[in-house]
C-alpha positions in Angstrom: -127.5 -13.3 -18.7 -127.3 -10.5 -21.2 -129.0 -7.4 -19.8 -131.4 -6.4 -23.1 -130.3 -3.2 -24.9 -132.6 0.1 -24.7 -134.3 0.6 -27.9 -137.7 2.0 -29.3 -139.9 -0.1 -30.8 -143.6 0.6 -32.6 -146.2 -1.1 -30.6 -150.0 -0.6 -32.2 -153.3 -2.0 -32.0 -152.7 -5.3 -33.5 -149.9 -6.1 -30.9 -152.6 -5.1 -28.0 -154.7 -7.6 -29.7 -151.6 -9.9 -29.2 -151.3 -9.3 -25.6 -152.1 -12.9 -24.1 -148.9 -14.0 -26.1 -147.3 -11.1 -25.5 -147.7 -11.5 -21.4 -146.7 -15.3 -21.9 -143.1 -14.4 -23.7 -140.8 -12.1 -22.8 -138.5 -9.7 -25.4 -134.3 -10.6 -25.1 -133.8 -8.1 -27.9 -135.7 -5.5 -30.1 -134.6 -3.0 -32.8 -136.9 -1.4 -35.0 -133.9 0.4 -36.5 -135.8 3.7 -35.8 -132.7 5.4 -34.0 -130.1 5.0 -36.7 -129.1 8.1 -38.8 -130.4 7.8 -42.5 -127.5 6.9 -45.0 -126.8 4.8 -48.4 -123.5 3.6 -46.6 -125.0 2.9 -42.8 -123.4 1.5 -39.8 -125.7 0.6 -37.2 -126.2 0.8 -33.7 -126.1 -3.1 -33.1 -125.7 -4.8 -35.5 -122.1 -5.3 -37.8 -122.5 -4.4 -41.3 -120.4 -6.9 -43.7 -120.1 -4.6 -47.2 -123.1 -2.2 -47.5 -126.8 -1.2 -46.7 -128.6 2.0 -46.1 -131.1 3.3 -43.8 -133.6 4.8 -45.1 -136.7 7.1 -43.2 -139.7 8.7 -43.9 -141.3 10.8 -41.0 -138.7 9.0 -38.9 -139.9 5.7 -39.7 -136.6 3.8 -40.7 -135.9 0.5 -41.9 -132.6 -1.3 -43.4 -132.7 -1.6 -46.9 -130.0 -4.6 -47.9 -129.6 -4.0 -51.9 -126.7 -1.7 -51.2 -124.8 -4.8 -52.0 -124.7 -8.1 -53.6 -123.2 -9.6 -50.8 -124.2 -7.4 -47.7 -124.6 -8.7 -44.2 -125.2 -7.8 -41.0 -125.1 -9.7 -37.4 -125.9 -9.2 -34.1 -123.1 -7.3 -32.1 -122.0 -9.8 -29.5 -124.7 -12.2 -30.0 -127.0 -12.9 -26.8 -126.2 -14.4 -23.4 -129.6 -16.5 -23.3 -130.3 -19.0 -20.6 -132.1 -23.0 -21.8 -135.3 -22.9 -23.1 -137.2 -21.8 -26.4 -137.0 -18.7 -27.9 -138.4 -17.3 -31.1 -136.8 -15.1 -34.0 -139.4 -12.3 -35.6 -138.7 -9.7 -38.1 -140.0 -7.9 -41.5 -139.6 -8.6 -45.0 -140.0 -6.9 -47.9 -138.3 -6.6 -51.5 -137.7 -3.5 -53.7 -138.2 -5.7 -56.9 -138.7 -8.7 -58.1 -138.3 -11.7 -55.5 -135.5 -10.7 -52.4 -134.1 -13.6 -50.9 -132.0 -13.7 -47.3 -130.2 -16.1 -45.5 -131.2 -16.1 -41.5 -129.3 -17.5 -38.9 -130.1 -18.0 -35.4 -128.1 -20.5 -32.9 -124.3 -20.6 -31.9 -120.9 -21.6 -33.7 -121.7 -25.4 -34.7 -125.5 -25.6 -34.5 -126.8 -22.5 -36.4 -130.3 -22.4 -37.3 -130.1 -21.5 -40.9 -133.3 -20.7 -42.8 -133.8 -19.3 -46.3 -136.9 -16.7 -46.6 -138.2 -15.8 -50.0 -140.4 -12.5 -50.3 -141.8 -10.5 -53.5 -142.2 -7.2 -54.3 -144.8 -5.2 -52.8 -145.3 -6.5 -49.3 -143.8 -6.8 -46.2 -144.5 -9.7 -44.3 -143.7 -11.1 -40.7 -141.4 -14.1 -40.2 -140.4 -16.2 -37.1 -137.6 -18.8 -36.4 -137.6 -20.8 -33.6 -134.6 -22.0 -31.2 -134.5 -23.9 -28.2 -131.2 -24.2 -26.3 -130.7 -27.0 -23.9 -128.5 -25.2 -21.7 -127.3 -21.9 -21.2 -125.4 -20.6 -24.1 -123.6 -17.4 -24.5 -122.7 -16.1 -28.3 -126.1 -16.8 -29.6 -126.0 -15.4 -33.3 -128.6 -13.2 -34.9 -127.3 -12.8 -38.7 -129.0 -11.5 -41.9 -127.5 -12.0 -45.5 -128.7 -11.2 -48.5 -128.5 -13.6 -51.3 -130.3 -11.7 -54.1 -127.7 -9.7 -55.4 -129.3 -5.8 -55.9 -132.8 -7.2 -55.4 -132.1 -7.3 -51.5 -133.9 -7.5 -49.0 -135.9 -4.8 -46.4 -135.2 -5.3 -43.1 -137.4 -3.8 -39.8 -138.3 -4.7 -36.3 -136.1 -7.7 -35.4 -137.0 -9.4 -32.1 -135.6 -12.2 -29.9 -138.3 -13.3 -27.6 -138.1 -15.9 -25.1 -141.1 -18.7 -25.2 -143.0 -18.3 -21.9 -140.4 -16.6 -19.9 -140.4 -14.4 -17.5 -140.2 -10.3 -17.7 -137.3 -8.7 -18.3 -137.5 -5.6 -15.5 -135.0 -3.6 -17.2 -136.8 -4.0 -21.1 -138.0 -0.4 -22.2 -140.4 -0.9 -25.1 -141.4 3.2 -26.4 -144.3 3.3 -28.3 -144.0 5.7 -31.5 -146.9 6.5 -33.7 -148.1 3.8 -36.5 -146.2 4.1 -39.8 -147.9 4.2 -43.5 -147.0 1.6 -45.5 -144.6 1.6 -48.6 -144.9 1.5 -52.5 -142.8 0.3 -55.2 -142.0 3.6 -56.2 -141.5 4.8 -53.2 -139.2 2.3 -52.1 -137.1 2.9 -55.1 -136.5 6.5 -54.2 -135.9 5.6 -51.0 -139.2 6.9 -49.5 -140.5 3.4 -47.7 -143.6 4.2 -45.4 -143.0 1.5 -42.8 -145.8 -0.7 -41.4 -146.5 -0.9 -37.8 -144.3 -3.6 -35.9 -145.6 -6.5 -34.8 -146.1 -10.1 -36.0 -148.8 -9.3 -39.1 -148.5 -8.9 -42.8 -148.4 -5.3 -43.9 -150.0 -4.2 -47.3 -148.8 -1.2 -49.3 -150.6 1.9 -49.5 
């Protein structure tokens, strides 16, 4: 099985709150995008970018902001190794404008999950896809597209958890201080204040 990747995520009180799930589950994958450098033309550290996006911080806080492009993309490097059983799909959402819309896929060649999330201006919100793999399956995809043209999408903590599994000894979860969350405006000059991670809704400032 795929040995999980390293990364930093933001853990705060509303995911201690969550710790009964949390204990049940066990994290594959996690990116919180919080170690890429800031750029309007970004390549990131796992994932493959298909046209553009940017990265964009604010006291370190970074998320992936998917308007760069009509057409942009970006997918898992690799996929994941997982072994059978149900596993779960969680990441943030939030538009710069107007309604963003992005195409999600998580399965393997043949038998993608594909769902189609819709979120407006001013919020990001939490969303989870679900996946449960009969057998052992390597090349498990993770992809993001947007679909909205220059209204794309904002993009933070992705996580691939699996459903009452057991715990991954070599995951290394950081916890970094709580981030502020964004306005419209600031969103448009590229000054997002990120909400914590976790499965919640976040409200702007």
């Amino acid at each position: 099985m795929k040995s999980i990747r390293t990364l930093t995520m933001g853990m705060t009180t509303a995911a201690a709150l969550m710790a009964g799930q949390a204990m049940a589950d066990s994290v594959i994958f996690a990116d919180d995008f919080n170690s890429e450098v800031v750029s309007n033309n970004a390549s990131l550290t796992n994932f493959t970018v298909e046209n553009t996006v940017a990265v964009v911080s604010n006291g370190g806080n970074k998320y992936v902001n998917m308007q760069g492009s009509a057409a942009s993309k970006i997918e898992l490097d690799g996929g994941l190794s997982l072994e059978a059983g149900d596993y779960t799909l969680s990441f943030d959402i939030a538009s710069t404008s107007g309604t963003s819309t992005v195409h999600v896929r998580f399965g393997f060649a043949g038998s993608d999950y594909v769902q189609t999330f819709n979120v407006a201006s001013g919020s990001f919100v939490s969303q989870v896809m679900n996946l449960t793999l009969p057998t052992d399956m390597a090349g498990v995809r993770v992809v993001f597209a947007n679909v909205s043209g220059t209204r794309g999408p904002l993009l933070d903590n992705v996580v691939v958890s699996r459903i009452g599994g057991d715990a991954i000894e070599d995951t290394q979860i950081k916890p970094i201080e709580s981030a502020h969350m964004p306005s419209p405006t600031a969103v448009t000059a590229g000054m997002l204040l990120l909400g914590a991670m976790g499965l919640k809704r976040r409200r702007l400032a």
